[in-house]
C-alpha positions as CSV (number, residue, x, y, z in Angstrom):
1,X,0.0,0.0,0.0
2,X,0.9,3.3,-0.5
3,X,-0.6,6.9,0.3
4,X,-1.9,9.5,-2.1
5,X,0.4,12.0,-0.9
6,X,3.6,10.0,-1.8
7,X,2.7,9.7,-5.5
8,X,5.2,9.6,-8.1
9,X,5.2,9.5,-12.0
10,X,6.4,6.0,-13.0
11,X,4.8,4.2,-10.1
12,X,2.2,1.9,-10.6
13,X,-1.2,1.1,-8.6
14,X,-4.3,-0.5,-8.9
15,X,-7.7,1.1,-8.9
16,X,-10.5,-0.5,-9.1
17,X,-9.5,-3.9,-10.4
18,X,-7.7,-2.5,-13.0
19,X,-3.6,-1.3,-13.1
20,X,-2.5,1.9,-13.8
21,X,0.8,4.2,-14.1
22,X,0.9,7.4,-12.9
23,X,1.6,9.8,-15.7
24,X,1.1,13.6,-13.9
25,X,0.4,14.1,-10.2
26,X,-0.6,17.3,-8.9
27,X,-1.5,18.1,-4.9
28,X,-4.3,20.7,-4.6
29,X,-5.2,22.4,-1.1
30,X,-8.6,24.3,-2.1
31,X,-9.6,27.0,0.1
32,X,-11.7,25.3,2.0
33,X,-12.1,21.8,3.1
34,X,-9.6,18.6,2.5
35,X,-6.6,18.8,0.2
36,X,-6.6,16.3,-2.7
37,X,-4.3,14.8,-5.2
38,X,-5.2,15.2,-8.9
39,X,-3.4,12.7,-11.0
40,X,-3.4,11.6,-14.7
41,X,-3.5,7.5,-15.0
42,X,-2.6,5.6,-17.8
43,X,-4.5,1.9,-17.7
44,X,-1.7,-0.8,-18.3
45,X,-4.2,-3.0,-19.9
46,X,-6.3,-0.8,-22.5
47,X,-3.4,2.3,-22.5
48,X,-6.7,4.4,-22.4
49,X,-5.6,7.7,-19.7
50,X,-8.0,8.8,-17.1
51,X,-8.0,11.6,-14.9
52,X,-8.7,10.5,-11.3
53,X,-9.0,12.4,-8.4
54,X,-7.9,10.9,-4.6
55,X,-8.4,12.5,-1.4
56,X,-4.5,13.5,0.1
57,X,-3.7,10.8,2.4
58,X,-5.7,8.4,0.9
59,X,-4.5,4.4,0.7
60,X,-3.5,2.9,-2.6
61,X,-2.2,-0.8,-3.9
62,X,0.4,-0.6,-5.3
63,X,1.0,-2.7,-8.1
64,X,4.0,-5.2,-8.7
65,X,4.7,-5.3,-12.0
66,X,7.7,-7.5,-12.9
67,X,9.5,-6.4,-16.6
68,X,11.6,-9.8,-18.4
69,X,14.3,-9.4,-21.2
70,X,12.2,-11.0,-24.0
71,X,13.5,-12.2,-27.7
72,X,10.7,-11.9,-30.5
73,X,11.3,-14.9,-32.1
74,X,8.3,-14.8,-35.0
75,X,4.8,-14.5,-35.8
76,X,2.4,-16.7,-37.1
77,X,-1.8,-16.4,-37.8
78,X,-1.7,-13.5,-35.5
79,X,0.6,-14.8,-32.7
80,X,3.5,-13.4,-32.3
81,X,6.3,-15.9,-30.0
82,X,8.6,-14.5,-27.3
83,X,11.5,-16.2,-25.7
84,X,12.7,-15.7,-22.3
85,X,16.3,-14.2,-22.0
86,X,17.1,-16.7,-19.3
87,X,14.9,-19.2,-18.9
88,X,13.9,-20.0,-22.8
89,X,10.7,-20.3,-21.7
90,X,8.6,-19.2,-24.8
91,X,5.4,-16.6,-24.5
92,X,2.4,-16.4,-27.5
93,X,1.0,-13.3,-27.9
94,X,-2.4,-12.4,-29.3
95,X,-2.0,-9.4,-32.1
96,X,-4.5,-7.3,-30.0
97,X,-1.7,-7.1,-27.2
98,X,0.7,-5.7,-29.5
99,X,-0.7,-3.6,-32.2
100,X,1.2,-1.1,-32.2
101,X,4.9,-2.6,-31.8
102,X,3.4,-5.3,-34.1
103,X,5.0,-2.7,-36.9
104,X,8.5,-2.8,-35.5
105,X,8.9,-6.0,-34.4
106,X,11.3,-8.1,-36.7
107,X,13.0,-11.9,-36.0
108,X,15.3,-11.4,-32.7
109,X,14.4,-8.0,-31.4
110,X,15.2,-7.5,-27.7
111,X,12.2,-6.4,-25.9
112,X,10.8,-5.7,-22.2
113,X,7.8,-7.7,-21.5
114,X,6.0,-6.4,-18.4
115,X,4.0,-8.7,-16.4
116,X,1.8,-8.7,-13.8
117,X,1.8,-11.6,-12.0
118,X,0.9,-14.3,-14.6
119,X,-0.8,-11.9,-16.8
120,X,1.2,-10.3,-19.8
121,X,0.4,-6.5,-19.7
122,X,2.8,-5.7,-22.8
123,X,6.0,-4.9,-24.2
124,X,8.5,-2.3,-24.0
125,X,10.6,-1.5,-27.4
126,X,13.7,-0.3,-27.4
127,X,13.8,3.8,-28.3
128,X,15.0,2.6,-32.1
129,X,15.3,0.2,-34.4
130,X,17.0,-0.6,-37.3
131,X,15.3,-1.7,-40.4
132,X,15.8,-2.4,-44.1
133,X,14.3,-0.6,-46.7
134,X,12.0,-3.1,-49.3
135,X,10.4,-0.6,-51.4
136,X,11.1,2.8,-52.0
137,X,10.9,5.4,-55.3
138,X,14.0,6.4,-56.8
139,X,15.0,10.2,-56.3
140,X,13.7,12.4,-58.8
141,X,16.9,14.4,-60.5
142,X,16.5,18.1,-60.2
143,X,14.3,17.6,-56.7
144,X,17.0,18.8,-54.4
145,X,15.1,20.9,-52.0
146,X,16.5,20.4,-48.4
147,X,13.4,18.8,-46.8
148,X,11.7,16.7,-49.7
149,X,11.0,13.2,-48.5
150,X,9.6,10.2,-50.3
151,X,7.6,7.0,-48.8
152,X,10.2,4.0,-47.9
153,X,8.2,0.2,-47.2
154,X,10.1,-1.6,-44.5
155,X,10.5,-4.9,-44.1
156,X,7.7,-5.4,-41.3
157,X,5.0,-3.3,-43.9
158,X,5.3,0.0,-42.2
159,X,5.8,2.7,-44.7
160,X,7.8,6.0,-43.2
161,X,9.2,9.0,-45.2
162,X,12.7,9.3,-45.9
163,X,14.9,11.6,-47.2
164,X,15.3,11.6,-50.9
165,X,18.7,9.9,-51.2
166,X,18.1,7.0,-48.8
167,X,17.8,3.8,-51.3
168,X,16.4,0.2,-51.3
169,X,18.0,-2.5,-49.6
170,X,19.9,0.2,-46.9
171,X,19.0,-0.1,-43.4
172,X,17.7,2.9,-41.3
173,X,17.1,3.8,-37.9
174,X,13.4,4.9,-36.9
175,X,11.8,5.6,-33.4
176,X,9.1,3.6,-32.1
177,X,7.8,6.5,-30.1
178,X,6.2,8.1,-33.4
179,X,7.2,5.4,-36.4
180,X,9.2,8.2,-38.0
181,X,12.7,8.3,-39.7
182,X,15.7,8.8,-37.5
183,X,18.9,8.6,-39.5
184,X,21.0,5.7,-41.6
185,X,21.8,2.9,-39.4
């Protein structure tokens, strides 16, 4: 258990049956009556955000979440396979718990998986990856303005726009915060 009033962003609780980060805390003393602790929650299982407000003082589970070094080994049908780091223990994973890294996720990519007890809450990529280039249109001659950019198909399907003299076949660098181009890898 923890109280309201020693909140921090990063630590993790669990409200109503269901787990959540704290994103933004903010303690309030109104003019009148109790002080209370305003905080912005981001659910570990649907990554909706909530704003919920607890009274200062209040108790609150905290919630042990436990994070594994995790290999992606493949996917197949809509399962994508994990290994264990140290244990080579190997995890499924339903598409619908990784949509979104689904797009950056190629054969033995390092990952965090976080769980919570048994339960698999998701995964944590690294800040970039590096990925080859598929398809991509060959620079126009004469198009040399400093910011033009042309769609580049990686090899997992997600298309991102590169500068104009990055090729086919070379590999690039892009962050999985915002799927966008970093730099050549």
């Amino acid at each position: 258990m923890t109280n309201s009033n020693d909140f921090k962003v990063g630590v993790t609780i669990e409200v109503d049956g269901n787990i959540f980060t704290i994103l933004e805390f903010q303690h309030v003393k109104p003019g009148k009556g109790a002080a209370i602790v305003k905080t912005k929650l981001k659910n570990l299982r649907t990554g909706s955000i909530i704003e919920k407000t607890f009274n200062a003082g209040e108790k609150v589970a905290l919630a042990r979440i436990e994070k594994k070094n995790m290999q992606f080994l493949y996917e197949m049908n809509g399962t994508y396979y994990f290994m264990n780091m140290t244990t080579y223990e190997q995890i499924e994973l339903d598409k619908s718990l990784v949509e979104y890294e689904s797009k950056f996720l190629k054969e033995n990519l390092e990952v965090i998986m976080m769980f919570y007890g048994d339960e698999v809450l998701g995964i944590i990529l690294p800040d970039k990856v590096t990925m080859k280039i598929v398809r991509t249109e060959s620079a126009v001659k004469g198009n040399t303005t400093s910011s033009a950019m042309k769609d580049a198909e990686l090899e997992t399907g997600l298309v991102v726009k590169v500068p104009l003299f990055i090729n086919q076949d070379e590999d690039i660098l892009v962050s999985t915060k915002d799927g966008k181009y970093v730099s050549r890898a």
